[in-house]
N, C-alpha and C positions, 0 to 999 in steps of 0.2 A: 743569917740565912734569909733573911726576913727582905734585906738589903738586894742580895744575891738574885732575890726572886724578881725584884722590882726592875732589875737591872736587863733582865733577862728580856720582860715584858715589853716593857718601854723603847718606840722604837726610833728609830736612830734618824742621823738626821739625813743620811744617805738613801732611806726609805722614801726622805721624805722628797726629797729631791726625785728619786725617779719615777715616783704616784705623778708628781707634776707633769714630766716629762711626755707618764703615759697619757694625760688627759688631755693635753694639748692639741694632737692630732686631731683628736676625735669630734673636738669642736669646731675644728675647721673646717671637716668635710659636712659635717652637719646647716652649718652657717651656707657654705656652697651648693647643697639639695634644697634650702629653704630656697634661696635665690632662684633656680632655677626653676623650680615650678611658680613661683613668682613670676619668671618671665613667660612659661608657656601659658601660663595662666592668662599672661595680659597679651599675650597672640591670638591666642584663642578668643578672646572677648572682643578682641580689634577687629576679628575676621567677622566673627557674627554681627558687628554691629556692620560691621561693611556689608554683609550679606542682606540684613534687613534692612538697609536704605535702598535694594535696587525694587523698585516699584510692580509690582507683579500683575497684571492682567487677566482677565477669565477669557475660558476657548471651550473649545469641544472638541473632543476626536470622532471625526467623522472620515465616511467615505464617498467615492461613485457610490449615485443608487440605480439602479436596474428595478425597473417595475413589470413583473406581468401580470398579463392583464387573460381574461377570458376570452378564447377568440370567436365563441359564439353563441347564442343563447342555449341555457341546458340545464344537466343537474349535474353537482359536481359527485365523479361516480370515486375517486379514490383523492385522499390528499397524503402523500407520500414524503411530509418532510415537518419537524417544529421547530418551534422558534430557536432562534442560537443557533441553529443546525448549521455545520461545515460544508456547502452542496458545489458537486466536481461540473464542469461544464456538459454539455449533453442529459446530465440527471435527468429524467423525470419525477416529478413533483407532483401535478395536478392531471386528474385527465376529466374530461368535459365529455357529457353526454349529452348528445340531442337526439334527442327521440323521433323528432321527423326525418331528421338521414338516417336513424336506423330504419325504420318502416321504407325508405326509398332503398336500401341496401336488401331488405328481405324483397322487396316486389321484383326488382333488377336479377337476384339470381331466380325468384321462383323461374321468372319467363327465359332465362337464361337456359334452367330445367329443361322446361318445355321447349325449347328448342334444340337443345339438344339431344332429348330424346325422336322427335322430328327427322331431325339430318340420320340418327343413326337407322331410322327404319325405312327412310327412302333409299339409302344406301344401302339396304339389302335387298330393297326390292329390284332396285337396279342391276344390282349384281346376278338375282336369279333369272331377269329378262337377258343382260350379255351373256351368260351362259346359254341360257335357250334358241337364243340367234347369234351366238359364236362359233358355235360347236360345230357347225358346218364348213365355218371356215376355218377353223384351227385344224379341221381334217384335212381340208386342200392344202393348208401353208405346210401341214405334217409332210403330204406326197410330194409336193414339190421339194420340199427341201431334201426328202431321200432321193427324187430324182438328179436333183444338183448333187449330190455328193457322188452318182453315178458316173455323172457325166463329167464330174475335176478327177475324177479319179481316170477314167478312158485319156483325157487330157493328159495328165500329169504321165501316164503306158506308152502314148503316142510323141510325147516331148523325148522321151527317154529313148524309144526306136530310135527316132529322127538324131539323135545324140550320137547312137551306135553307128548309124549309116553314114554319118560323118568322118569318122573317127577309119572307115573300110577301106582299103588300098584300091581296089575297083567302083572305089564314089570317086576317089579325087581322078582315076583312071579315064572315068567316063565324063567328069565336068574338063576335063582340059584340051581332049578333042573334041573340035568346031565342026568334023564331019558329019554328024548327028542331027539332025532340025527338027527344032522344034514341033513338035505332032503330038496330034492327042493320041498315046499308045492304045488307051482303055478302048479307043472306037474301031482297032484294030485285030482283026483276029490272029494272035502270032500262035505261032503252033508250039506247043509245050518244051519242044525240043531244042527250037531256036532260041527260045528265051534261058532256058538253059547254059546253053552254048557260048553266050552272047552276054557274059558278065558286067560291061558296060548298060547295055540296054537295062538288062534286071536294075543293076541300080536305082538309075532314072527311074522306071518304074514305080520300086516301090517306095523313094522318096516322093515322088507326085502323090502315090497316096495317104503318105503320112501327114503331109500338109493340105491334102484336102480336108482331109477327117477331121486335123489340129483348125480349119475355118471352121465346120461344122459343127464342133464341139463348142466352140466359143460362141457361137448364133446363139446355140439350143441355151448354154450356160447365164448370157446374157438374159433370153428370154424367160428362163426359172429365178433367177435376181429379181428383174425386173417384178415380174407376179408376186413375190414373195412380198414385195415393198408394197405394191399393190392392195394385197391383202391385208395385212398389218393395218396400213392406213385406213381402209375403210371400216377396219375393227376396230380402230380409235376414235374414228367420226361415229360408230354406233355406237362406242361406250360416250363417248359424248352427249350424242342426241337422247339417248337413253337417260341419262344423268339430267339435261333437261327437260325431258318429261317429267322425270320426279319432283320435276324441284328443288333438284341439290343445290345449286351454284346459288336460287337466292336463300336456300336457309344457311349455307354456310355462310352467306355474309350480313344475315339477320343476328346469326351466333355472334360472330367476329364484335359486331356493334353494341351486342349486349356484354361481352365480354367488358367491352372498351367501359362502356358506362359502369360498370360494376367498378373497375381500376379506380375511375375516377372519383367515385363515393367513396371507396376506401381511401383513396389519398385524401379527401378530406375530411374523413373519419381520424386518421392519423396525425391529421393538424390538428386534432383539438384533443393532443396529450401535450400537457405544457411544460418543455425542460428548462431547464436552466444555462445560459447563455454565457455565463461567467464563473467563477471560482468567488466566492465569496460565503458571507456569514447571511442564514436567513432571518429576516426581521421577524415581527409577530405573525403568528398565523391564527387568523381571526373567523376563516372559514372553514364551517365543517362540512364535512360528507353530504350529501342528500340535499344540499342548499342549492337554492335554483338560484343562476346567475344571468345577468344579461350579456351582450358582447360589450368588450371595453371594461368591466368590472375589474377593480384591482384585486390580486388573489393573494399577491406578495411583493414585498422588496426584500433587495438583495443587497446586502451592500460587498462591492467590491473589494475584498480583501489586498488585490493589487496596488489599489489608487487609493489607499487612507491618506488622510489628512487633518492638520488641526487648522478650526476655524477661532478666530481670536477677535475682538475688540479693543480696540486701540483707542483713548481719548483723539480727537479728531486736532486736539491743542500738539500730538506728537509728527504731527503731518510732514515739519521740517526735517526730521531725525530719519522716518522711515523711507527707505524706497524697495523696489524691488530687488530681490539675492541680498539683502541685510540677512547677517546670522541673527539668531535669538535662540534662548533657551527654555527650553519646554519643560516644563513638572508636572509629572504624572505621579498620581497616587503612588503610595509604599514608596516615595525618596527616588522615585524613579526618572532621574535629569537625562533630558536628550537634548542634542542639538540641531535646530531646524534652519528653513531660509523660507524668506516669504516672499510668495509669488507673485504675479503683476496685480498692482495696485488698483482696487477703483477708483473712479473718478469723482464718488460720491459720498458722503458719510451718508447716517442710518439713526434714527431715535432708537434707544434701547430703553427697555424695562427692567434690567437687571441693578438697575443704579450704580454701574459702574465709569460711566458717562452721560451728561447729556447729548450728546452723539458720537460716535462713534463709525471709527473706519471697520468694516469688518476684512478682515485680510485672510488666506488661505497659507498658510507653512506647510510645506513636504519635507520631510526628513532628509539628514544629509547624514552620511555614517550609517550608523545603528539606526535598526528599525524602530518603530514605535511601537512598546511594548504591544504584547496581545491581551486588551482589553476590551469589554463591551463598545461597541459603538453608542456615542453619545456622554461617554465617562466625561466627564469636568478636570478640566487642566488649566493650569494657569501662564503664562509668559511671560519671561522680564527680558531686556534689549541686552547687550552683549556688550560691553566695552571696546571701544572699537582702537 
């Protein structure tokens, strides 16, 4: 049994054979994973070391600066914007008080008052004198004008006869014989009976005096026109002469000048609210309220959020490398790489303090692509040259 048991236990040699078989694999893929990160491993350290040999430069991210300034002596009565602030074009920001255009704005409308209180009372006094010496003739120009409607109306009666008498079988009867001559009938006494009789003659008649009446009417007509214009106008020369006894004509243009000077203080009342001219980020704002300023005083910069840029320093030993539209690469804080071109070149290098040269080119780069992130103006960035 004892034998039986051992035999049972004990394992064979075909066990042992396919343990082998299984481990074989296993060490091969493991040997292949060691390898491999072996190899990224020395990529990775190739690259970084190639990365820390390209030589890096200090800059600044800066912009356009816009300065305003105070446009006149005063106290500053509102300051409407702090530092960092995002400000839109037209903003107002700052407004300037001068106290001696105020005092010239209060004296300009007091008198402006006073004269317009002036014009309004001579203009009533005027008005109660043309009625006192109008009234006489607004009554004439009243009767004449009912008498002209009289007299277009008798017109307008007599056109209409003359219309019908035209129109009558004994008008065209009596104009077509020549035996008739010319005579004044009216100087003639015809006896009621003849005239009667004598359908021809009647015509003539009383055509002759429809077109005398239609001259008459138009005399008289003319002469109520004429009067009428007459009147009128010397009612307009009294409301005139009138108007210059008061005084109107010069206090209305005593008013008019004070008006004018008043406009004028307030326009430049209104230049001394100071907006902002650009879209940009405001710098420090250093003045407060109630601070008296002179004119020309700086109140802020502005930097133009449009026209950023980095300023960089070049050792002045890279002078044959660089020229102007070379790429370079920008690093901003938080791993933030952009890529720039730097703009026309000066003619000059510069002593620096920063010890990153003893002189140095300073050069200006604008972004090319991507913008340069948004960060404070003045943040510290550094630049290395590009492989060309």
């Amino acid at each position: 049994m004892a034998g039986a048991s051992q035999r049972a236990v004990l394992p064979t040699l075909n066990d042992h054979i396919s343990e082998a078989a299984d481990l074989r694999p296993a060490s091969s893929r493991l040997t292949l994973a060691l390898v491999a990160l072996a190899f990224l491993g020395s990529i990775t350290l190739l690259v970084s070391l190639v990365s820390s040999d390209a030589e890096r430069y200090p800059g600044t991210l800066t912009a356009e600066t816009t300065r305003l300034t105070a446009p006149a002596d005063g106290i500053i009565e509102l300051v409407d914007v702090r530092s960092g602030q995002v400000v839109l074009p037209g903003r107002e920001l700052f407004i300037v008080v001068d106290e001696g255009l105020d005092r010239e704005i209060q004296a300009a409308e007091q008198q402006a008052d006073l004269l317009k209180t002036s014009l309004s009372r001579a203009n009533a006094r005027a008005d109660v004198e043309l009625q006192k010496h109008g009234r006489e003739t607004d009554r004439e120009i009243f009767e004449t004008e009912i008498v002209l409607t009289e007299l277009i109306r008798s017109q307008y009666q007599r056109e209409f006869e003359e219309a019908a008498w035209s129109r009558s079988p004994n008008y065209f009867e009596a104009l077509a014989s020549n035996s008739i001559p010319q005579i004044d009938l009216k100087s003639l006494a015809i006896p009621p009976q003849v005239a009667a009789d004598n359908s021809r003659l009647k015509s003539i008649i009383e055509k002759g005096g429809i077109e005398n009446d239609k001259e008459t009417l138009k005399t008289r007509i003319d002469l109520c026109e004429t009067r009428i214009h007459e009147l009128r106008s010397g009612k307009q020369e009294l409301a005139e002469t009138i108007r210059t006894a008061n005084g109107i004509p010069r206090l209305e243009e005593e008013f008019a000048e004070a008006r004018d000077a008043i406009d004028e203080l307030q326009s430049r009342e209104a230049a001394l609210a100071v907006r902002s001219p650009v879209y940009g980020m405001a710098g420090v704002v250093d003045v407060p309220e109630r601070a008296s300023v002179t004119k020309g005083t700086v109140l802020l910069e502005i930097f133009n959020r449009d026209a950023e840029f980095v300023e960089a320093q070049l050792p002045s030993r890279l002078a044959p490398q660089i020229r102007a539209g070379l790429r370079v690469a920008v690093h901003f804080p938080g791993e933030q790489d952009r890529e720039g071109e730097i703009e026309p070149i000066p003619p000059q290098v510069e002593p620096t303090s920063k010890g990153a040269c003893d002189a140095c080119l300073k050069i200006r780069i604008k972004a090319v692509g991507r913008a340069w992130p948004t960060l404070p103006i003045g943040t510290d960035v550094s630049v290395s040259l590009l492989d060309e």
